[in-house]
N, CA and C of each residue as an Amber inpcrd file, in Angstrom:
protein
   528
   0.8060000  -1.1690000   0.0000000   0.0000000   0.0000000   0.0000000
   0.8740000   1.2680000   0.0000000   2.0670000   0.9830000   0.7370000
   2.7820000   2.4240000   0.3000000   3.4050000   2.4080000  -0.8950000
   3.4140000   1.7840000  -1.2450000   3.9470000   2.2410000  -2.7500000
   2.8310000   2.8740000  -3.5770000   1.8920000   2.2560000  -3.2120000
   0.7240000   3.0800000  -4.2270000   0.5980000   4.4720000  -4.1950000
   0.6100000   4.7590000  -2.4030000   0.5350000   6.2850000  -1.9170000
   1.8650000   6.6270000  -2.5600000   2.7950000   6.2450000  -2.2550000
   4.0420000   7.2100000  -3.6790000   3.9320000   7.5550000  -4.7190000
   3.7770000   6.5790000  -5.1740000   2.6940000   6.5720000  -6.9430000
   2.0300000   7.7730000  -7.0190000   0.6850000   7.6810000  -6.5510000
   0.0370000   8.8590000  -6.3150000   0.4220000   9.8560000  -6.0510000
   1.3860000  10.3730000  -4.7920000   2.1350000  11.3070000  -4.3060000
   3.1590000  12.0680000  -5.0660000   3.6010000  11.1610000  -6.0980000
   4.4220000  11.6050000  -7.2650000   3.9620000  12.2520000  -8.6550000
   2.7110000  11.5130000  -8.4110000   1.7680000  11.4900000 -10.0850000
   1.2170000  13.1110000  -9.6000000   0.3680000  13.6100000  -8.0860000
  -0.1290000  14.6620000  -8.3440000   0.6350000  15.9840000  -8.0100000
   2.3100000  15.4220000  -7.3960000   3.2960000  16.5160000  -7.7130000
   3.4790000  17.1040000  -9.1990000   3.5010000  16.2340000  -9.8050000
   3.8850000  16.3730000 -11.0640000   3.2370000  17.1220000 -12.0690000
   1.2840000  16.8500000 -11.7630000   0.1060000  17.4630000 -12.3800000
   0.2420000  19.2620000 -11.6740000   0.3600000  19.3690000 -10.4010000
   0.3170000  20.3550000  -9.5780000   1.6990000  21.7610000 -10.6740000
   3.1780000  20.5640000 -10.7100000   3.9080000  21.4000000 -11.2580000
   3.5040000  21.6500000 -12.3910000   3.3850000  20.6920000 -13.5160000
   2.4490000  21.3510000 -14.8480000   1.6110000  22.0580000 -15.0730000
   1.0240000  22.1100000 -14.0220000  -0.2540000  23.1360000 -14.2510000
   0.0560000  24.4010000 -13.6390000   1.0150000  24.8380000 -12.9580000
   2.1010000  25.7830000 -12.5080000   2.3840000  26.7110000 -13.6810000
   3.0570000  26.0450000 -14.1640000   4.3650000  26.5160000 -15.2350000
   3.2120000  26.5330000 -15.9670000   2.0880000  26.2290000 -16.8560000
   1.4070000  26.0850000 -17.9470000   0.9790000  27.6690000 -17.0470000
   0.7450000  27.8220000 -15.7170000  -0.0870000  29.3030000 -15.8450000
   0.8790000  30.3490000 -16.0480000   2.4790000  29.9720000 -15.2870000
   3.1380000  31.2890000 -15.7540000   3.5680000  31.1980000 -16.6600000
   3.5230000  30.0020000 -17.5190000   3.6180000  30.7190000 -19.1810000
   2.7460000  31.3790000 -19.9630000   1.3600000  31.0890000 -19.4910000
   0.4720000  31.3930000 -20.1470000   0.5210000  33.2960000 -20.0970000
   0.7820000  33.3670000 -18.4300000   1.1250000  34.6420000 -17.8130000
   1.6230000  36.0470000 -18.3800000   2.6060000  35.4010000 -19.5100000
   3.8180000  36.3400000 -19.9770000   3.7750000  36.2520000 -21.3660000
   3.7910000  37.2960000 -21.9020000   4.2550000  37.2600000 -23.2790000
   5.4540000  37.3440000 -24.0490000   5.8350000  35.9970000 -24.1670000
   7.1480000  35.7420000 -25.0970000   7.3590000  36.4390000 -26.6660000
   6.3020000  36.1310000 -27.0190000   6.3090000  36.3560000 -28.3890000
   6.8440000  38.2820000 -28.6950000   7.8210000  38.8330000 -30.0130000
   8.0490000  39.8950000 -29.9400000   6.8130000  41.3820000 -30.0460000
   5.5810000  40.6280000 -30.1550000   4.4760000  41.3820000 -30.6320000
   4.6540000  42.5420000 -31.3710000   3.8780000  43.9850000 -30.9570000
   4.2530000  45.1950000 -31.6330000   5.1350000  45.8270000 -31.7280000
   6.1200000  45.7790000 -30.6020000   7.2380000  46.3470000 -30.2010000
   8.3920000  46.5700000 -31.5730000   8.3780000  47.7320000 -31.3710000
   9.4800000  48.5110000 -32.3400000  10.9010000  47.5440000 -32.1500000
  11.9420000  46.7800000 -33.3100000  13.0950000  46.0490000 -33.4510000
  14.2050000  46.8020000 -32.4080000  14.2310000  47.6410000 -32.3150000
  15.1890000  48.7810000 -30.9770000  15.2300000  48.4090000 -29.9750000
  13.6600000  48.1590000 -29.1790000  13.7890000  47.7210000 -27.7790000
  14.4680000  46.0880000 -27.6200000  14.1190000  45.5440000 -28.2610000
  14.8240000  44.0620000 -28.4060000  16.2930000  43.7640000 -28.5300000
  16.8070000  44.8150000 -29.8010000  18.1330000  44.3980000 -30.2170000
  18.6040000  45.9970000 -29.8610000  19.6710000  46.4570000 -29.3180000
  20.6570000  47.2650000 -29.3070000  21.9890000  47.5650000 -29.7470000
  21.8960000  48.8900000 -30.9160000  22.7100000  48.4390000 -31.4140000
  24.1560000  49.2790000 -30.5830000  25.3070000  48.0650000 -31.1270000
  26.5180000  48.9640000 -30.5030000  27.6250000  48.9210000 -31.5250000
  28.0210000  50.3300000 -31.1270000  28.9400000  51.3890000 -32.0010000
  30.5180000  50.7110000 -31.9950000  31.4780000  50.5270000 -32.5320000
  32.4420000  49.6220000 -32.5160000  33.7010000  50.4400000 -33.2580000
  34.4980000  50.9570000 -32.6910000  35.2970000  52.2240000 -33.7210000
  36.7200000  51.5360000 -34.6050000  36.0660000  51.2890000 -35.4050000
  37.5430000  50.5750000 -36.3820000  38.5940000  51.3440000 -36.7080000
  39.6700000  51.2450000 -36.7440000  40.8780000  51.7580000 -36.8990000
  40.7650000  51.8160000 -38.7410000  41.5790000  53.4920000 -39.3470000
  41.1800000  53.4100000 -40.4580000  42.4260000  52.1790000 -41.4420000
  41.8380000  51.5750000 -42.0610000  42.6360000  50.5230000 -43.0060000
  43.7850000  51.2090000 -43.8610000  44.9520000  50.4910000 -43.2450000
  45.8490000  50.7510000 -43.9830000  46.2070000  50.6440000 -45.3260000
  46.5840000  51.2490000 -46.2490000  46.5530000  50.7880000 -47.8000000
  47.9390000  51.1090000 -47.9940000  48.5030000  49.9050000 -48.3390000
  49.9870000  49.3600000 -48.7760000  49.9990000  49.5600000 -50.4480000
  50.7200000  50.1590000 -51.1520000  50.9260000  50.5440000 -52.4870000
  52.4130000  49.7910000 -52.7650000  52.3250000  49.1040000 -53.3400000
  54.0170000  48.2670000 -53.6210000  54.9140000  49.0630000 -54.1370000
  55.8810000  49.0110000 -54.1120000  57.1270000  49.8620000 -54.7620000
  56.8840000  49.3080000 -56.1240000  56.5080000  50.2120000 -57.0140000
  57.1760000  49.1040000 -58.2820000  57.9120000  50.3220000 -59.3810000
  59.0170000  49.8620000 -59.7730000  59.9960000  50.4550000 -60.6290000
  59.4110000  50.9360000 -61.5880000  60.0990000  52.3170000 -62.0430000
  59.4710000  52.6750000 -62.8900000  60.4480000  52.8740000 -64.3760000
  59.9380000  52.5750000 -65.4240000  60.7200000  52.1390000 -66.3920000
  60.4200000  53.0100000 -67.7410000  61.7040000  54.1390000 -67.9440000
  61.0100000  55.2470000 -68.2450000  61.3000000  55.3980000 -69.9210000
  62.3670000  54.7480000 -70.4600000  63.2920000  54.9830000 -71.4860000
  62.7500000  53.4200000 -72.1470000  62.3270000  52.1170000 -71.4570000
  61.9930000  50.7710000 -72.3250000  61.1100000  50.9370000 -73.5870000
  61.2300000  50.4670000 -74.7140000  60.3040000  50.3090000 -76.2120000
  60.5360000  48.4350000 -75.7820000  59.8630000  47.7430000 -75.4560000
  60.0070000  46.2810000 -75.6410000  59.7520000  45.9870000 -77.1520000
  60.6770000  45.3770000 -77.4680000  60.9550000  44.4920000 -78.9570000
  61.3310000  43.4130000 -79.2150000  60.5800000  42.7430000 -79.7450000
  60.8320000  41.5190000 -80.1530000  61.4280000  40.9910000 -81.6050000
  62.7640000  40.6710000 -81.2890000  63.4530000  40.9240000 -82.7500000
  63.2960000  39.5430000 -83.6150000  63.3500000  39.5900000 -84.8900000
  63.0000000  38.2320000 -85.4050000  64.4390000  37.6840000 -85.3230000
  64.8080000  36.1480000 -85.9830000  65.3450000  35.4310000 -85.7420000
  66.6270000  36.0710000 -86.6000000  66.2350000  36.3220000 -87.6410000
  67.4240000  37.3040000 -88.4900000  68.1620000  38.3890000 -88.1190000
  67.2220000  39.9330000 -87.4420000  67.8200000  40.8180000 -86.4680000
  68.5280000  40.2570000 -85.1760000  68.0220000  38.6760000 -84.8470000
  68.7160000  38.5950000 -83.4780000  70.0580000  38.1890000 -83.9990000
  70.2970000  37.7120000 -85.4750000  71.9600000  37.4740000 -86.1410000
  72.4990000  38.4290000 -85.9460000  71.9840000  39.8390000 -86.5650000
  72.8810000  41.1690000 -86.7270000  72.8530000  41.5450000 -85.8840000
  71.9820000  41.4550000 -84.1900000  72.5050000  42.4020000 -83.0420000
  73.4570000  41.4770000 -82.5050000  73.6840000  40.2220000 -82.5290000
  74.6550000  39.4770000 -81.8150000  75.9520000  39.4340000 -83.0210000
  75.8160000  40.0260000 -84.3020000  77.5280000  40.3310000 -85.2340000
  77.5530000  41.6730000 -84.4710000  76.5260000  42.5150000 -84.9590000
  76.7860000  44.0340000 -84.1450000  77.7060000  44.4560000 -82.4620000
  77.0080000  43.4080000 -81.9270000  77.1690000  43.5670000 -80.0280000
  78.8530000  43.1790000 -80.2100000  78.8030000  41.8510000 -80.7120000
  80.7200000  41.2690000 -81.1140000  81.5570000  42.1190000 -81.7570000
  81.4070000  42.7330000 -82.7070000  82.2700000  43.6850000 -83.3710000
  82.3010000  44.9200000 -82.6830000  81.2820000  45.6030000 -81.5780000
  81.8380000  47.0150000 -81.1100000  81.4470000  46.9010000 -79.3840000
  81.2450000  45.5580000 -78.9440000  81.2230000  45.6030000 -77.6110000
  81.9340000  44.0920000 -77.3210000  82.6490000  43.3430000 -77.9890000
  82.8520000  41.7390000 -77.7080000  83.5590000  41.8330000 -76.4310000
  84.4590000  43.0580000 -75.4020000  85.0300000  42.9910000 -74.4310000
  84.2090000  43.3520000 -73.2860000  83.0620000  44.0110000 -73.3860000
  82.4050000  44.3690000 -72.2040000  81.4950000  43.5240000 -71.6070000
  81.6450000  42.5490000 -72.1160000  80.6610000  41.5730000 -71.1050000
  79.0280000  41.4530000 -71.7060000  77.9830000  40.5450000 -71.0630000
  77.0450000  40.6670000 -71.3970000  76.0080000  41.5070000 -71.6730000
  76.1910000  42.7790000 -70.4850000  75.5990000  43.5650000 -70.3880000
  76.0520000  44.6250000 -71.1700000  77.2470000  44.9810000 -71.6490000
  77.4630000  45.9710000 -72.3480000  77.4010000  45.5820000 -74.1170000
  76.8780000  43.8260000 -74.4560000  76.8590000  44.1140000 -75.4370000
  75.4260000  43.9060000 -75.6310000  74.6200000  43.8030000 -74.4230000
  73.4310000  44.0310000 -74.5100000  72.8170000  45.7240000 -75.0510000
  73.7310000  46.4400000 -74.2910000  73.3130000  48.0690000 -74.4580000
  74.0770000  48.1600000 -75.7280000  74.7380000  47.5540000 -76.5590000
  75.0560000  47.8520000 -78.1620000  73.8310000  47.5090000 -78.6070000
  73.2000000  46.2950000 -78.4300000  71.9690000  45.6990000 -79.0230000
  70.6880000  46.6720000 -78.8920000  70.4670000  47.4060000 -77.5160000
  69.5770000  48.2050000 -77.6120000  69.6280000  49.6480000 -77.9510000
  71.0900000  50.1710000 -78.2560000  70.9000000  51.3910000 -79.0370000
  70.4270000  51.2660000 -80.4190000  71.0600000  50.0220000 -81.0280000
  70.4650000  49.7860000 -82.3960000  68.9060000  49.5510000 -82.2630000
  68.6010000  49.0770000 -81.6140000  67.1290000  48.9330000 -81.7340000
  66.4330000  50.2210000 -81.0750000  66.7450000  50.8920000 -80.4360000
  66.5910000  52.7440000 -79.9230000  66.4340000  53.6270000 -81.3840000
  67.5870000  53.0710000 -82.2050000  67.6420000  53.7050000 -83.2840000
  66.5380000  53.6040000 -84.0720000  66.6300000  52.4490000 -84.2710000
  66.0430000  51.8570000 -84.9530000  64.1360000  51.6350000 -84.7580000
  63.6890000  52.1320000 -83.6880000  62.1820000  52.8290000 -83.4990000
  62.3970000  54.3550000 -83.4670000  63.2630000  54.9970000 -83.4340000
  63.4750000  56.4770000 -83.5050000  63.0140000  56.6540000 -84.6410000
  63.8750000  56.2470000 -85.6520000  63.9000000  56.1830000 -87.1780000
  62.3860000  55.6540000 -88.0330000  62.2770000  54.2240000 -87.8180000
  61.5350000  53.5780000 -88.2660000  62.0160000  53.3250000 -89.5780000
  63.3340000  52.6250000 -89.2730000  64.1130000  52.3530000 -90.2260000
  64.2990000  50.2910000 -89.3510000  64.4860000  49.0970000 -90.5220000
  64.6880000  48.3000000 -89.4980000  65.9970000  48.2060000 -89.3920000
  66.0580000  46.9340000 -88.7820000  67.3150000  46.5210000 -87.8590000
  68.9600000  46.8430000 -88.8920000  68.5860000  46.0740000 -89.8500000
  69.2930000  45.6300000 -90.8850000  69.7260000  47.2820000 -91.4450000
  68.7130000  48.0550000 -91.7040000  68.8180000  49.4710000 -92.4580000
  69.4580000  50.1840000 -91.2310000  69.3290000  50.4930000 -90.0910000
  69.9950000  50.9010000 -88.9330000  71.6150000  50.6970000 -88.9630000
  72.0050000  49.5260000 -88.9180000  73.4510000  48.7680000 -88.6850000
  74.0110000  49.2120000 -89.9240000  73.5190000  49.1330000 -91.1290000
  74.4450000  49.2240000 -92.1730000  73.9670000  50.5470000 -92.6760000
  73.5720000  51.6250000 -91.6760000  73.7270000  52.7220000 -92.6230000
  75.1120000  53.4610000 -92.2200000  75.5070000  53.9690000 -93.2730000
  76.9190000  54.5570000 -93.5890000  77.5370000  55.2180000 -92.7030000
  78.4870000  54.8250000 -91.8990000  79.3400000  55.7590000 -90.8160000
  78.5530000  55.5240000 -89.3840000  77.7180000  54.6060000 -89.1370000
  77.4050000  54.3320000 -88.3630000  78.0310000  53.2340000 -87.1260000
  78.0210000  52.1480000 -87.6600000  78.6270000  51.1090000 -86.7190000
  79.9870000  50.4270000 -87.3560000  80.2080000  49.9470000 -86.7790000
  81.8100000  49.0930000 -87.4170000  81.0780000  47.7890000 -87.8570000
  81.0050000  48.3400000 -88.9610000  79.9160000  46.9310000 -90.0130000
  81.5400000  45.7190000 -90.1400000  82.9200000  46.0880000 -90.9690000
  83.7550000  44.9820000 -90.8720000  83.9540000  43.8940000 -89.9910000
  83.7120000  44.1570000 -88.8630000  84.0230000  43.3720000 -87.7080000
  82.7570000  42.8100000 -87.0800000  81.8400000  42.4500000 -88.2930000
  80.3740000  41.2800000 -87.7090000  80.7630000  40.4240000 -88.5950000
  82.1480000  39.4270000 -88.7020000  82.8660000  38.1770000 -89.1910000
  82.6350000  37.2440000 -87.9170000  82.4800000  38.0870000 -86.6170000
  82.9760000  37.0510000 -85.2340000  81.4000000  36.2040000 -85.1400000
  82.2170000  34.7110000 -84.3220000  81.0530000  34.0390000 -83.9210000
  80.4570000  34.6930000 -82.9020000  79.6340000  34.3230000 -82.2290000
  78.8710000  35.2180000 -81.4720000  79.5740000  34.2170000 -80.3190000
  79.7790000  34.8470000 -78.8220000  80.4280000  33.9660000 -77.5170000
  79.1640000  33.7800000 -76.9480000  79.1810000  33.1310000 -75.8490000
  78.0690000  32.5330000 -74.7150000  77.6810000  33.8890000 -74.4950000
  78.7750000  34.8720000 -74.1700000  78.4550000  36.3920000 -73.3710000
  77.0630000  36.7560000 -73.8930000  77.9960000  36.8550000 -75.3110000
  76.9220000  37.3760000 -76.9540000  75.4620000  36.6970000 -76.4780000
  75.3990000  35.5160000 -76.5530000  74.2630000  35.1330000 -76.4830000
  73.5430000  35.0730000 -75.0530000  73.4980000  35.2210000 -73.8270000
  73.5760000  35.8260000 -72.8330000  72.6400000  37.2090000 -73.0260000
  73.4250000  38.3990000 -73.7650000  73.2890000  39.2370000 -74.1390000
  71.8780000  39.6430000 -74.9720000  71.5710000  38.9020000 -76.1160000
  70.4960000  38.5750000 -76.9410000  69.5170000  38.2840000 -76.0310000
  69.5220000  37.1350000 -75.0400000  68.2130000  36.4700000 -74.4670000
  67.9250000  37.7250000 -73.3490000  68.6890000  38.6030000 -72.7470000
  68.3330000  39.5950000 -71.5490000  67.8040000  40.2400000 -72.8910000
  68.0930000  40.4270000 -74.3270000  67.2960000  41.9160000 -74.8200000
  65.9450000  40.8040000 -75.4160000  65.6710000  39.1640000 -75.0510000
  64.4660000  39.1140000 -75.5870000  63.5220000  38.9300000 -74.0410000
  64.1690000  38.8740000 -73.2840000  63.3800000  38.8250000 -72.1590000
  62.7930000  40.3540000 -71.3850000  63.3480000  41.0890000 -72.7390000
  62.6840000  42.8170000 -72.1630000  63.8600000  43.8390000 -71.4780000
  64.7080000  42.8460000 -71.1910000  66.0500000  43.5140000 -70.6600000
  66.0230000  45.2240000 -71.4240000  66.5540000  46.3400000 -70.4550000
  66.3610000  47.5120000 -70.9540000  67.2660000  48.4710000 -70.1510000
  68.6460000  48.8100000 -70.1240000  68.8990000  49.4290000 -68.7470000
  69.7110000  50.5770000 -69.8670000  69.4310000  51.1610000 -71.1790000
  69.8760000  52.0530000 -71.7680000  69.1850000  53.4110000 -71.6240000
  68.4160000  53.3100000 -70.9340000  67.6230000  55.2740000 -70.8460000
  67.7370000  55.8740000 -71.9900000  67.1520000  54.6010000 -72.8940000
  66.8090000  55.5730000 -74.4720000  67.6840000  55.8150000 -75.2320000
  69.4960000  55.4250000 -75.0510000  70.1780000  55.8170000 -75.8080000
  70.3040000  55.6160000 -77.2040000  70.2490000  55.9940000 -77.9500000
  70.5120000  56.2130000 -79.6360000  72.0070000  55.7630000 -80.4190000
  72.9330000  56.5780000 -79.1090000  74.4260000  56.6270000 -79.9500000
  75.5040000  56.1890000 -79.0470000  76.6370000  55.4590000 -79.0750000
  77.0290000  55.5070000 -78.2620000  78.9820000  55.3980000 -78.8750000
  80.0430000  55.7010000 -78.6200000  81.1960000  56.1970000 -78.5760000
  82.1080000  55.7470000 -77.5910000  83.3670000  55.5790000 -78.1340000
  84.4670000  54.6030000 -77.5440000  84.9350000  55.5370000 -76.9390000
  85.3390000  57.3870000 -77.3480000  85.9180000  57.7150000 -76.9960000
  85.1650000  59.4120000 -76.2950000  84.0220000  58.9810000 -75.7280000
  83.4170000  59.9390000 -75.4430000  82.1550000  60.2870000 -75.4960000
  81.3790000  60.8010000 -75.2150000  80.1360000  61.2570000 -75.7620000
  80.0360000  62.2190000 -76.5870000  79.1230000  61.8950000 -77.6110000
  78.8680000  61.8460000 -79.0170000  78.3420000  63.9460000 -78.8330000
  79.4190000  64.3730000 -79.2900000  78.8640000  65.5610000 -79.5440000
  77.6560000  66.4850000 -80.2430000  76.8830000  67.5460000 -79.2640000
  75.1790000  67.5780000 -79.7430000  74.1320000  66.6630000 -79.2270000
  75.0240000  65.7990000 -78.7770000  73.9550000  64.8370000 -77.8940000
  73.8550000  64.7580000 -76.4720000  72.8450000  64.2600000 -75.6520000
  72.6200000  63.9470000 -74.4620000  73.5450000  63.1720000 -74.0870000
  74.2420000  63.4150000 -73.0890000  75.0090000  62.6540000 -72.2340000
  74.4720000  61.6010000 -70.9720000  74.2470000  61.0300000 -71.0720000
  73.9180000  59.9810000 -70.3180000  74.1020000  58.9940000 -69.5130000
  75.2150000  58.1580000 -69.9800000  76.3150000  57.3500000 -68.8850000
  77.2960000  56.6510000 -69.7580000  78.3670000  56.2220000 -69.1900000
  79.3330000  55.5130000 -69.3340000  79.2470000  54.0260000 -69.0070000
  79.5150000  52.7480000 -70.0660000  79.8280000  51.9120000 -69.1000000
  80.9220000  51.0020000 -70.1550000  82.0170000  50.6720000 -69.2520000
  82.8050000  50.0750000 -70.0510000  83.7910000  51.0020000 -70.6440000
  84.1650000  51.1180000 -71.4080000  84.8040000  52.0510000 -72.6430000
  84.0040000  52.6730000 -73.6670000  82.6590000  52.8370000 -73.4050000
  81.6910000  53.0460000 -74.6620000  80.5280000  54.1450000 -73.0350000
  80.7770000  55.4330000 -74.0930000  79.3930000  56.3680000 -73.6390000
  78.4730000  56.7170000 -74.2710000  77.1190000  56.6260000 -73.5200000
  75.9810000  56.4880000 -73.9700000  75.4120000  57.9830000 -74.4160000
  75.1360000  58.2600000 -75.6420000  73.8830000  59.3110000 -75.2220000
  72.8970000  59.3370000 -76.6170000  71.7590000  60.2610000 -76.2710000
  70.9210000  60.6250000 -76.9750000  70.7190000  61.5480000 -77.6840000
């Protein structure tokens, strides 16, 4: 018999609490009804620091014409570069290669008409094979290579009088 009275004793705790909670829910209003979105949510102000803007260094490249020489001009700038730069290394017979081609969009004359016009370059001395340097030389002027600042003319024994002076490198000065 006492177990039954537990039973019971448990069963109308249980009805007593449900019917509790069923009134104070009923009690209150959960739901957001009319109420303006403001009273519910608040908003807050959050002060961001202003964003930094990083601009990359990038070189500026003021004197380059990029050219792409055909397979024939790349013969005559690598006889050209050998016959009036074969001692200065790659780079200086690179800057033989790009005055002729300087010239040679100045003008709008090509490669070939550039090199062999009269009193211009030391045309005798494109007999030499071309060295590794030489060719070295060729692939920096097809890969865009450009470090002549536009020069036109350039001289073993000086800069070219009437013209822009520009730089020296090697035994040969540059100008425009």
């Amino acid at each position: 018999m006492r177990i039954f009275v537990n039973i019971v004793a448990t069963i109308v705790i249980a009805l007593c609490t449900v019917i509790m909670c069923y009134g104070s829910y009923k009690s209150h209003d959960y739901s957001m009804g009319t109420k303006p979105l403001d009273e519910y949510v608040k908003p807050v102000m959050i002060e961001m620091p202003e964003p930094e803007i990083i601009i990359p260094e990038v070189p500026i490249i003021r004197y380059a014409y990029y050219y792409s020489p055909s397979i024939e001009e790349q013969e005559l700038l690598k006889k050209i570069a050998m016959a009036e730069a074969s001692g200065e290394g790659a780079e200086g017979m690179a800057l033989v290669m790009r005055v002729v081609i300087n010239r040679s969009l100045n003008s709008g004359d090509t490669i070939k008409e550039t090199i062999y016009s009269p009193g211009q370059f030391h045309t005798p001395g494109m007999n030499q094979i071309p060295s590794e340097k030489c060719e070295e030389a060729m692939q920096m002027i097809i890969d865009g290579w450009d470090e002549s600042q536009g020069a036109t003319y350039f001289n073993g024994g000086g800069y070219r009088r009437g013209k822009e002076a520009l730089f020296q490198y090697g035994g040969h000065y540059f100008s425009k």
